[in-house]
C-alpha positions as CSV (number, residue, x, y, z in Angstrom):
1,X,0.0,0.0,0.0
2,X,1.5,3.0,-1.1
3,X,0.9,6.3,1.0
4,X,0.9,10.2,0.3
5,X,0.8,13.3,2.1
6,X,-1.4,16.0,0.6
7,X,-1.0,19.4,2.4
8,X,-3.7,22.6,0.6
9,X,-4.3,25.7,1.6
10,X,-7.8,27.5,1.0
11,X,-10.2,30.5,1.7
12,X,-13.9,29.8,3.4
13,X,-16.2,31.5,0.7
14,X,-17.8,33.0,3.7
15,X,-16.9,33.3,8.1
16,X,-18.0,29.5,9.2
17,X,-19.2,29.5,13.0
18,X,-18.0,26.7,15.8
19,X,-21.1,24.4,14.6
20,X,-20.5,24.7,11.0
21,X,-16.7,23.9,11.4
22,X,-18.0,20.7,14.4
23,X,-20.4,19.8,11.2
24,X,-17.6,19.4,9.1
25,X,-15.6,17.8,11.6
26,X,-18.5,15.3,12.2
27,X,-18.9,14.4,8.6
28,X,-15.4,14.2,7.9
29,X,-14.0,11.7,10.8
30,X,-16.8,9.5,9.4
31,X,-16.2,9.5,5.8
32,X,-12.4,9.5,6.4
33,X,-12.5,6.3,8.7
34,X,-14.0,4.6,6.2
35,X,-11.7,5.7,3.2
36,X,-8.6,4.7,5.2
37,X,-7.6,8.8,5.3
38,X,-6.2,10.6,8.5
39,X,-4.8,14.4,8.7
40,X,-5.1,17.4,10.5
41,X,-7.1,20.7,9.4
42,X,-5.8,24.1,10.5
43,X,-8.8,27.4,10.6
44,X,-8.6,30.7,11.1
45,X,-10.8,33.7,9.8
46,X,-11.5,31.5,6.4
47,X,-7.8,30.8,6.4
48,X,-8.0,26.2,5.8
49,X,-4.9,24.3,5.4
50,X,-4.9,20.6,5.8
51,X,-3.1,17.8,5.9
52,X,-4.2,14.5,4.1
53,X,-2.9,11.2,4.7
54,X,-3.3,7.7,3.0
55,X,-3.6,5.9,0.1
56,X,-2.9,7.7,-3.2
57,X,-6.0,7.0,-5.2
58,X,-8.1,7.9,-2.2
59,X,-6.6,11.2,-1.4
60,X,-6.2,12.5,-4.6
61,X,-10.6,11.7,-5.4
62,X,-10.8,13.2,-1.9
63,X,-8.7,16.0,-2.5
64,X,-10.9,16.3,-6.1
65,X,-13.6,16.7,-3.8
66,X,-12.7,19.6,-1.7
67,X,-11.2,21.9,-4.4
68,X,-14.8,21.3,-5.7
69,X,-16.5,22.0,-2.7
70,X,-18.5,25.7,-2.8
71,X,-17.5,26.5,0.5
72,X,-13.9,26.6,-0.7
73,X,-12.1,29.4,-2.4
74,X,-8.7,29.7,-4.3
75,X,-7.5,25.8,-3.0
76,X,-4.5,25.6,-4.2
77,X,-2.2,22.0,-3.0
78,X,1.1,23.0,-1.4
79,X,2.2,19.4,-2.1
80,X,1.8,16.0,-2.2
81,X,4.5,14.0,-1.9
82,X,4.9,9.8,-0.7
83,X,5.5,8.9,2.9
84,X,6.3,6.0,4.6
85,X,4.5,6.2,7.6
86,X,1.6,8.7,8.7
87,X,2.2,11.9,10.5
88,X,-1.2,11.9,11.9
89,X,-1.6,8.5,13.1
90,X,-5.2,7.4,14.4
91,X,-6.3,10.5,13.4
92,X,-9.5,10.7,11.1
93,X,-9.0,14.2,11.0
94,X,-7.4,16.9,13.9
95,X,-8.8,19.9,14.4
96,X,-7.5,23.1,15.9
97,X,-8.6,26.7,15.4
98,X,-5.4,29.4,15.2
99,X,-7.5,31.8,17.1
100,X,-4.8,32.0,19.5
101,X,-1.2,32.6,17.8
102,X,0.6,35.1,18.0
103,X,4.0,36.6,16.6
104,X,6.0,34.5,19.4
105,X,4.3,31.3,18.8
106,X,5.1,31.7,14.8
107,X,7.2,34.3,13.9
108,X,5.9,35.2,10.5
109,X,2.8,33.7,10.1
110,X,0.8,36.4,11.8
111,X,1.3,38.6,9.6
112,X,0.2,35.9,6.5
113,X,-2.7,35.5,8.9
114,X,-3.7,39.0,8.4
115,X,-3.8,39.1,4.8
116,X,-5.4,35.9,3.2
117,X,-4.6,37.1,-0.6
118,X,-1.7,35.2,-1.4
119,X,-2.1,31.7,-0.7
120,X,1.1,31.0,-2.9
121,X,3.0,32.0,0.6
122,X,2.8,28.4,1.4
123,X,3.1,26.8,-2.4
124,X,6.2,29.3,-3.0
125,X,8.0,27.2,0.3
126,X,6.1,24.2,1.3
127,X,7.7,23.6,4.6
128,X,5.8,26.5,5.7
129,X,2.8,24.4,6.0
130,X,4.3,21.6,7.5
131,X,5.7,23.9,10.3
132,X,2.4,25.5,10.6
133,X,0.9,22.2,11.0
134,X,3.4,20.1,13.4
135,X,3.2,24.0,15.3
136,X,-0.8,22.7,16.3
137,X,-0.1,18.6,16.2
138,X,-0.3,18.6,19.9
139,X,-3.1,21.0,20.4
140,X,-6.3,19.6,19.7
141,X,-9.1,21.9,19.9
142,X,-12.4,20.0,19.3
């Protein structure tokens, strides 16, 4: 079984509230326990990026998916590259909300935070993302 890693980055077309990101969240675990797919997904004022883990054919149709999805804007992949063993381990999908960082937590960041018009931050140097992400690995919010 070979494995991948897909990391995006996207814009909410509109502000989504705690129940419409738990909604998600809900749907999501499900359908990604049953396709074999674990990852993490990072919010913040419409900001998504998200890791994608597990077998090629299945993250790349989900993946298909999501950069269909209406509630996405500008989803752009960062990469997607093969891995040997998961990042995110048991998990059908992680969670966290980056209400909370600040300059000293990810010196940088904050100020791509601010202005969500040039998603190619991340695509320009992918291990951006994967710092951004192993940043919140730890912190699971709900």
């Amino acid at each position: 079984m070979a494995l991948v890693s897909l990391v995006y980055v996207s814009v909410a077309a509109q502000p989504m509230s705690d129940d419409e990101l738990r909604d998600i969240l809900a749907v999501s675990r499900e359908n990604n326990g049953k396709l074999g797919i674990t990852g993490m997904l990072l919010y913040r004022d419409r900001f998504f990026i998200q890791a994608l883990e597990g077998e090629q054919a299945a993250v790349d149709a989900l993946f298909d998916k999501i950069a269909a999805d209406e509630r996405h804007e500008n989803v752009l992949k960062v990469y997607e590259t093969p891995i040997e063993a998961r990042s995110f381990g048991e998990w059908r999908m992680g969670f966290n909300k980056m209400d909370d960082i600040t300059d000293e937590d990810l010196p940088g960041f904050t100020d791509f935070m601010a202005d969500l018009s040039d998603l190619e931050f991340f695509t320009g140097t992918p291990s951006r993302a994967t710092t951004l992400l192993d940043a919140f690995k730890n912190r699971v919010y709900f």
